[in-house]
N, C-alpha and C positions, 0 to 999 in steps of 0.2 A: 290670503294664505289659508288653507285648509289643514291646521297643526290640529291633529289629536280628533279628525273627524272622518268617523268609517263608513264604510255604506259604498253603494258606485251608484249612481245616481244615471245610468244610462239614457242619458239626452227623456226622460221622462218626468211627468209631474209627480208630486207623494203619493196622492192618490193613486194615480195611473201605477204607478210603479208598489204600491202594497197592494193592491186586488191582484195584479201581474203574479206576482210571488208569492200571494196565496191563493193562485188557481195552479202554480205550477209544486206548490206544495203538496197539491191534494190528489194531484194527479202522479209525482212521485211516492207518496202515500199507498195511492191506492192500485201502482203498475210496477213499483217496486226498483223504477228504470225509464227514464226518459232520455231524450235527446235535445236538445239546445245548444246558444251558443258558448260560447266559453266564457266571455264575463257573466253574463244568468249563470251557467251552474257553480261560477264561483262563490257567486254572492249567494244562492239558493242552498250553497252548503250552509253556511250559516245559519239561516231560516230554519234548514230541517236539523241541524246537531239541538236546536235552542229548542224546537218542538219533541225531541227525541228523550231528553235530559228534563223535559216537565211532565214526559207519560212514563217515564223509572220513577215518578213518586209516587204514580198511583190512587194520591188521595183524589177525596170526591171536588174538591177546587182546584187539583191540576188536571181532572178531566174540562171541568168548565170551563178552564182558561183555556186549554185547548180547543173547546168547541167555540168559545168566542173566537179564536183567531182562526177556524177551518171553517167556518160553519156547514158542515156535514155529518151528520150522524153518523154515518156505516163507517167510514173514516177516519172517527174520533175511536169507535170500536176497536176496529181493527189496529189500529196504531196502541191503544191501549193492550189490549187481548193477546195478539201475535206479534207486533214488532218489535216494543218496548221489553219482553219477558226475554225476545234471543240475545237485545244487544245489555242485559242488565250486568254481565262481567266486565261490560265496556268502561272504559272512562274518556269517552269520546272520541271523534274521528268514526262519525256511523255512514260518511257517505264514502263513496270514490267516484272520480274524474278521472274517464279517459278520454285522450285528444283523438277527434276523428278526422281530421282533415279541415278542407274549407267547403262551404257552402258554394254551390255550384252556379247560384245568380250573382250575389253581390262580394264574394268570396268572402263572408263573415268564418271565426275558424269556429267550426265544431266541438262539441262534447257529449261524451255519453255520461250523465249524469246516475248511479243505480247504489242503493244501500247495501251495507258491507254485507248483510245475509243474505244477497240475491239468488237465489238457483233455479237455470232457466227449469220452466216445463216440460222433463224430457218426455212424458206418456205419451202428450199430447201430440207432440214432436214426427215423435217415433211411430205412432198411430195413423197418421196422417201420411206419411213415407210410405206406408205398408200399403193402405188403401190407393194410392197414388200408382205407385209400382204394380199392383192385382189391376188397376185399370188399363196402363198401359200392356201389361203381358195381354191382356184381352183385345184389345186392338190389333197387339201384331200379330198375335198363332193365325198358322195359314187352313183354310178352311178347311181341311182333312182331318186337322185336332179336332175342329171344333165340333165336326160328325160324330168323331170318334166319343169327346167327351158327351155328345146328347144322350147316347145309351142305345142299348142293343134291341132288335126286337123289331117291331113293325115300320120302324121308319127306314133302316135300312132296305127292307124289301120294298117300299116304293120307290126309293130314291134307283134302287137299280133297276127296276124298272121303267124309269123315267130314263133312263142311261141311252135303252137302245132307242129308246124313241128322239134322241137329238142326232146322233149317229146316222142314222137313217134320212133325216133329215141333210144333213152333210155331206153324206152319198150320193144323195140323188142331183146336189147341182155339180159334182165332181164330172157325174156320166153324162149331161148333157154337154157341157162345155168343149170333149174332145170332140 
């Protein structure tokens, strides 16, 4: 019987299963939002409320104790610096789980695992849209814009120039044919 003993032990060894959940700590750390299955991110809640709730004390030996358990520098920072300072009204409950379906090989069900301050990148987002969309309008304008937008002046008078000379071209097998 397993009375009074927590943890999920997902068909892995201790080892195996602590490096697991402190690599997927550091990477929700440091992306603010991962995906996994749904027992990982239940049990990874855990992991991050415990690492969340030692960087709100701020001292110089809950930073240590957090870099022993991350071993990452920029990470330790950053969770100190900017994560720990938004959730400090908190009294825990710093992650959320959403169900995303099932995995489309073995149908394990999914989760979006992301901490309660997450706000996507919309610049970045949105920046990207723009440059996207200015690419595809330049693909489709039909070559008359694109004359038009080159500008005025010396190209125009060759290009009409060149005009009759295809014309003439196209003339000439018109008349021999009748």
């Amino acid at each position: 019987m397993r009375h009074r003993v927590s943890g999920r032990k997902l068909s892995r060894h201790t080892k195996h299963r602590e490096l697991m959940f402190r690599n997927m700590l550091v990477s929700l750390l440091q992306h603010e939002r991962i995906r996994t299955t749904l027992a990982k991110g239940k049990e990874l809640r855990i992991w991050a409320d415990k690492i969340i709730t030692l960087a709100k004390k701020g001292t110089l030996h809950a930073r240590r104790q957090a870099f022993a358990r991350l071993r990452n520098e920029t990470i330790v920072k950053k969770l100190f610096d900017e994560i720990a300072p938004k959730m400090k009204d908190r009294e825990g409950g710093y992650t959320r789980i959403y169900k995303m379906g099932w995995r489309q090989g073995d149908g394990a069900p999914l989760s979006l695992v992301e901490l309660v301050t997450y706000t996507p990148p919309e610049e970045k987002r949105g920046s990207a849209v723009v440059e996207k969309a200015k690419e595809v309008i330049g693909k489709v304008t039909p070559k008359k814009k694109e004359k038009k937008a080159e500008g005025k002046g010396k190209e125009k008078k060759a290009k009409k120039e060149e005009k009759p000379t295809t014309k003439e071209k196209k003339e000439k097998p018109k008349e021999k044919t009748p």
